[in-house]
Steps between C-alpha positions, in 0.01 A plus 500: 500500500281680249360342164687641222336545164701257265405731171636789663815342630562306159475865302770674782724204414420545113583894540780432704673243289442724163679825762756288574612390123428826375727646759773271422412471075406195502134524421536258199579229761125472628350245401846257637507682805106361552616176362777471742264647786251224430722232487632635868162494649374169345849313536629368180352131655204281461212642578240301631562195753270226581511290848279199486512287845220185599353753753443870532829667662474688807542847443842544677615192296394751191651796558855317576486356195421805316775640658772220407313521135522909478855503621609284236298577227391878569226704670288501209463140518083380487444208729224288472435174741290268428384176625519187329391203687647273220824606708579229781684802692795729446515773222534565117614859440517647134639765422504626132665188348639337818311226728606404852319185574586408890128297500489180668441348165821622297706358819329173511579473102830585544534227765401242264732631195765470737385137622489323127776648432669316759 
């Protein structure tokens, strides 16, 4: 597949786009129709993730969850993993304002809160 220049492809879409609305008289519209183009592309989502886990993740462990987090938060989604040997094992995934702790630790915790309150 040949590189494409992304200037030159950007500026076709640009000329296109301003064709288009002209064509239809719409050119007052622009700037929305970028807005709403942008939002497309980056998903209206979060948009950066991070996965910490006790040890380094294998890279087919990675990409599957970069899938599951991409297919429910949007291709435009940044992942970052990280390592954080504080972690006794499992995973705490942000994303934006949400945290999914499955680590060893949260169970264990949860274990006991459910114990003295027994």
């Amino acid at each position: 597949m040949p590189r494409v220049e992304p200037a030159m492809v950007a500026r076709a879409l640009y000329d296109s786009l301003q064709a288009s609305l002209r064509d239809q008289g719409a050119d007052d519209q622009f700037d929305e129709v970028v807005g709403s183009f942008l939002e497309l592309v980056r998903g209206s989502g979060p948009r950066d993730a991070e996965v910490a886990s006790a040890v380094p993740l294998e890279q087919a462990q990675q990409n599957q969850i970069l899938q599951q987090l991409r297919g429910k938060f949007g291709p435009a989604l940044e992942v970052k993993f990280i390592v954080d040997e504080s972690l006794l094992g499992g995973l705490v995934v942000r994303v934006g304002d949400r945290v999914l702790d499955t680590s060893v630790r949260s169970r264990l915790t949860a274990v006991q809160q459910r114990m003295l309150a027994s």
